[in-house]
C-alpha positions, -999 to +999 in steps of 0.1 A: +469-040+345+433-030+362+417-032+323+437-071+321+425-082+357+389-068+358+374-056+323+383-092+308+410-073+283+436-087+266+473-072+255+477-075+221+513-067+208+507-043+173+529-032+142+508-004+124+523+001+089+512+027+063+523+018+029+523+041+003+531+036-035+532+059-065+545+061-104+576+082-094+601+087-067+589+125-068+553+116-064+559+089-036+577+115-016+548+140-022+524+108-009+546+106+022+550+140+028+506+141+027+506+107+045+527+126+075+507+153+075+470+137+079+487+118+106+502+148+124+467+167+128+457+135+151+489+139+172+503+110+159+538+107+140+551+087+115+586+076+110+601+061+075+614+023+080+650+033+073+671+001+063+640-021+069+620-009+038+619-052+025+607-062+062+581-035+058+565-043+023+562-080+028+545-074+066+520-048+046+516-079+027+477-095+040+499-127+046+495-125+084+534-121+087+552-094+110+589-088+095+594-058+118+607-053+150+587-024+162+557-034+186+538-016+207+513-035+236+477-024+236+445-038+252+418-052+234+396-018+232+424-002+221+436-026+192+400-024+184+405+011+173+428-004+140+399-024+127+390-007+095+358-035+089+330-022+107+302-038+091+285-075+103+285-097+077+271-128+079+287-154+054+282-197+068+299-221+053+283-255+043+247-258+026+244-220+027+218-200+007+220-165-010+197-143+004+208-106-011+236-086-003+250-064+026+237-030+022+270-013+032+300-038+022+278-050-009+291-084-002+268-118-005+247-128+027+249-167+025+228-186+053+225-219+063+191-215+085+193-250+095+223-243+118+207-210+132+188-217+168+155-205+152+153-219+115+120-202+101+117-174+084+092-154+067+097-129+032+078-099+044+076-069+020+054-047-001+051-055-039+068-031-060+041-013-085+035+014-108+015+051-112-017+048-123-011+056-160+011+033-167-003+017-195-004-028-199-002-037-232-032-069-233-026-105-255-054-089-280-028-057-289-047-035-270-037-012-240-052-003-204-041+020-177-038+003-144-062+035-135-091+020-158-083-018-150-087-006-110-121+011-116-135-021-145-128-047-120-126-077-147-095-101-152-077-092-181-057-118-204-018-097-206+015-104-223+036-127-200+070-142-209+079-181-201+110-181-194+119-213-206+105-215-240+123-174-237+086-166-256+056-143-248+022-161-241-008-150-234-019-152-192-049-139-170-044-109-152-065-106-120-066-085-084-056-050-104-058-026-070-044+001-054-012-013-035-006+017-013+005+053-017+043+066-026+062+097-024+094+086-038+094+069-075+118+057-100+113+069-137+130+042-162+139+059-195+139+036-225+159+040-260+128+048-274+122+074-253+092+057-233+095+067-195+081+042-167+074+057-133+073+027-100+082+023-069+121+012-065+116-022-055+098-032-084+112-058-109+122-055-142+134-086-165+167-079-175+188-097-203+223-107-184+210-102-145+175-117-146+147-096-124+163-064-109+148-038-088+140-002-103+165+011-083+194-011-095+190-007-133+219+008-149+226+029-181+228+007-208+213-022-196+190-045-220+156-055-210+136-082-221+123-089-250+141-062-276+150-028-253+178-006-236+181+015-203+187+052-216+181+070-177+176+061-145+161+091-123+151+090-084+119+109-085+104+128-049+067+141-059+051+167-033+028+146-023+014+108-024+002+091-056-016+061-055+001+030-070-006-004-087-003-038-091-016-066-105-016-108-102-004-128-133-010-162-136+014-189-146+047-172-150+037-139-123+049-115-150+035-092-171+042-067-205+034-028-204+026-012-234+065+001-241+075-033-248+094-040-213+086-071-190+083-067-157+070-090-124+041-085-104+054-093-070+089-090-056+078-113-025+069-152-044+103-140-065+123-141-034+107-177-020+111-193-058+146-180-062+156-201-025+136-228-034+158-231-063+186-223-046+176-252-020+169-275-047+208-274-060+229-268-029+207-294-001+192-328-004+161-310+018+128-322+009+107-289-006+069-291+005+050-257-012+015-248-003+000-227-031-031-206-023-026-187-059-019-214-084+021-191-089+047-221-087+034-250-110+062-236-137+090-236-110+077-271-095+078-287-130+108-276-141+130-291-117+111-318-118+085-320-092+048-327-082+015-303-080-012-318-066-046-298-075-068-299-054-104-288-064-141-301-065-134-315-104-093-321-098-086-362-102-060-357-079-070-369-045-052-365-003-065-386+022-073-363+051-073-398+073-039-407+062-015-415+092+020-437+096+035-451+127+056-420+131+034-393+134+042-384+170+072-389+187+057-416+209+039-453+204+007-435+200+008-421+168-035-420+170-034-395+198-019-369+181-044-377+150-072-376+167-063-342+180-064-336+141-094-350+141-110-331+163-098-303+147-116-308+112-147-317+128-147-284+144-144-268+116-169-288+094-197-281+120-191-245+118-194-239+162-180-207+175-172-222+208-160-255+194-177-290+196-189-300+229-170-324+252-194-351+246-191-349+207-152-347+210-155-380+235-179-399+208-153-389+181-127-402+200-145-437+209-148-439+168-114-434+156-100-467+172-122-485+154-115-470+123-086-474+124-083-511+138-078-525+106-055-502+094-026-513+124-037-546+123-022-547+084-003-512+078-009-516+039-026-484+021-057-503+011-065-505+046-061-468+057-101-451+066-114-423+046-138-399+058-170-421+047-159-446+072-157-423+100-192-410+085-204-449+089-190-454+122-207-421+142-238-435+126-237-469+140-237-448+176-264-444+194-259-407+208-276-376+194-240-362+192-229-386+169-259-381+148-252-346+147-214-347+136-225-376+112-248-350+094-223-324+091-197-349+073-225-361+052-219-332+029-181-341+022-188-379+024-221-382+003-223-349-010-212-320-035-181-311-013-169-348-016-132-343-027-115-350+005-136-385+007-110-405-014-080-425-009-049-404-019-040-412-057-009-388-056+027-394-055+039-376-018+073-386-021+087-369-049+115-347-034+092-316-043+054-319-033+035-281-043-001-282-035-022-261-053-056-255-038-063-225-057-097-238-074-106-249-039-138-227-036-150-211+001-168-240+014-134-263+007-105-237+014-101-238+048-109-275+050-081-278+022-055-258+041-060-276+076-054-310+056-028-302+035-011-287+071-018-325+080+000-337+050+030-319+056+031-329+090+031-362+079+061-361+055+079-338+086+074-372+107+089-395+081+120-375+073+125-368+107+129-407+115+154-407+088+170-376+097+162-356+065+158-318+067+123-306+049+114-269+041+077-262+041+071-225+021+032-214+021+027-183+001+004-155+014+010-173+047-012-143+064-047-160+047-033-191+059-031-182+092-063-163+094-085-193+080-071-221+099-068-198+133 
């Protein structure tokens, strides 16, 4: 009664039941006899349900159903002690996603994030790679050790296989390094009797199961294009080897010289695998900022727009683009001029940031700027950056000289891009920008406007009460250049 009144138990009323089956009566009695005994060497005894052998089966039956009329009452902590699942799963109902499986019970972990109190996420990992004589068979029929690709440091055209045309093409291979070092390998043995050495995690394209890790290939299993798993052997060297990896363009996969295809990243495989996912199960708008030019195959197959941006690309953002939701007030300019600010900052190159009178003379400007814009809320009427360019000159302050002569550059100049009115579809249900080609001048400013742009789709769908994931690869370059 003490646990009940002051350790918030319950009392639980419990039937424990031990079935036991076998092919004869012999064997069954044998089982019991066994069954008895296991349970007599934890001081507990087990009785046959004489005359109540029906009542028995059907409540050992995982109907929920109690037949027999032997209870016993226990507290909660106690009846905990019957529980033979001891593992957390984590299994949602509704627009749940697949995101691998439980490492102990091996079932599926499906996750609706949206309904979780903190919704992000990031895909954190180190890419699976290979010894350093593992040999790439090149588009020219030639071979190269990862070894001698590290020490050339030179882009090398490889094999790599489009999935949906199921053919090898020819693709640029760049960023061969040293990944880190490893103790523990995997050696993949081939029908042939070609061996592979990697790390575990590393993918390899697999006929019936698509990319699987090293560590999960089986005996027998076939391998794209033409080849079989003969061995699979966990491999503990005495001490560290270096190991490889390399960048692929296009379809992020690459051919070694014994014929097998494998991928050259395990992390963009686990973000283009939910996007898909996300793309059938949700109606979510899919926003993808692309720093390596990796998802244009994904993005066009189901159906969606890239937008590359670059100093010779057609396609054009507006970095002065705004709508009447972009804050959640009536003043959807303050929270652009903040933006603003922001890419003036960073065009001017200051350590310490602009000075308060520069920010106060960009701030006088972008009222009038945007006057006729709000006035008439039709896209001929939004600003570009030449008109902010033309308004801090018709100032009379030195400031404004200043910050006029430091947009002159991307207004008049070579670095013009972002001077245009957007020309680009944004509301296609999947938007990838791919500033790639954006040299070092342009890819910071790139990144901090194409943050802008998703912002701006975030506002819209959030007055209509649409969901929108936002995935930027190598987020940690992302970070580092707009911080």
């Amino acid at each position: 009664m003490e646990d009940l009144q002051s350790r918030n138990e319950r009392m639980f009323l419990v039937t424990a039941l031990f079935l036991n089956t076998d092919k004869t009566k012999q064997e069954l009695e044998n089982a019991v006899f066994q069954t008895a005994g296991i349970a007599q060497k934890y001081n507990c005894v087990l009785r046959r349900l004489d005359y109540l052998q029906e009542e028995g089966l059907m409540s050992s039956l995982p109907l929920g159903i109690n037949h027999v009329p032997i209870k016993r009452a226990l507290t909660t902590t106690s009846t905990a002690i019957f529980v033979p699942f001891t593992t957390q799963e984590l299994f949602m109902a509704g627009e749940s996603l697949y995101y691998g499986l439980n490492a102990i019970s091996n079932n599926m972990i499906m996750v609706d994030r949206k309904k979780l109190k903190n919704p992000n996420g990031l895909i954190l990992g180190t890419p699976g790679c290979f010894t350093g004589d593992t040999l790439l068979l090149l588009s020219d029929g030639t071979t190269i050790s990862f070894d001698e690709l590290v020490e050339r440091k030179t882009d090398v055209m490889v094999n790599s296989y489009d999935l949906r045309n199921q053919q090898l093409v020819a693709a640029r291979g760049y960023d061969a390094c040293i990944v880190k070092k490893a103790k523990s390998l995997v050696e993949v043995e081939l029908e042939t009797g070609d061996k592979v050495r990697c790390t575990s995690n590393h993918w390899f394209l697999t006929r019936s199961a698509g990319y699987t890790e090293a560590a999960n290939l089986r005996v027998g299993m076939k391998l794209i294009p033409d080849h079989e798993v003969k061995a699979v052997r966990m491999i503990e060297l005495e001490t560290e080897v270096p190991v490889y990896d390399i960048s692929v363009e296009d379809f992020q996969n690459f051919q070694l010289a014994c014929g097998i295809v494998v991928h050259n990243s395990g992390k963009s495989f686990a973000a283009k695998r939910e996007i898909t996912n996300a793309y059938f199960v949700t109606q979510d708008d899919i926003i993808i900022g692309d720093p390596e030019g990796e998802y244009y195959p994904l993005v066009h197959a189901l159906g969606g727009q890239v937008i590359h941006i670059s100093p010779t690309s057609k396609d054009f953002i507006n970095p002065m683009d705004i709508n009447m939701d972009y804050s959640d007030d009536d003043n959807p300019l303050g929270v652009k001029s903040d933006f603003i600010l922001s890419l003036c900052e960073l065009i001017m190159g200051s350590r310490n940031g602009i000075e308060a009178e520069e920010k106060s003379v960009i701030d006088r400007c972008l009222p009038i700027v945007y006057q006729k814009y709000f006035e008439n809320p039709v896209p001929e009427n939004m600003p570009i950056l030449g008109d902010l360019y033309e308004c801090l000159r018709a100032q009379k302050e030195t400031q404004a000289q200043r910050i006029a002569t430091a947009l002159e550059i991307y207004v008049n100049g070579s670095l013009r891009v972002f001077n245009h009115q957007t020309n680009v579809a944004l509301n296609n249900r999947i938007v990838c920008f791919d500033i790639k080609e954006l040299g070092k001048q342009l890819k910071k400013l790139g990144m901090l406007i194409v943050q802008d742009q998703v912002w701006n789709r975030v506002t819209i769908n959030r007055s209509s009460h649409k969901s929108t994931r936002y995935y930027i690869d190598e987020f940690h370059r992302a970070r580092r250049s707009v911080a």
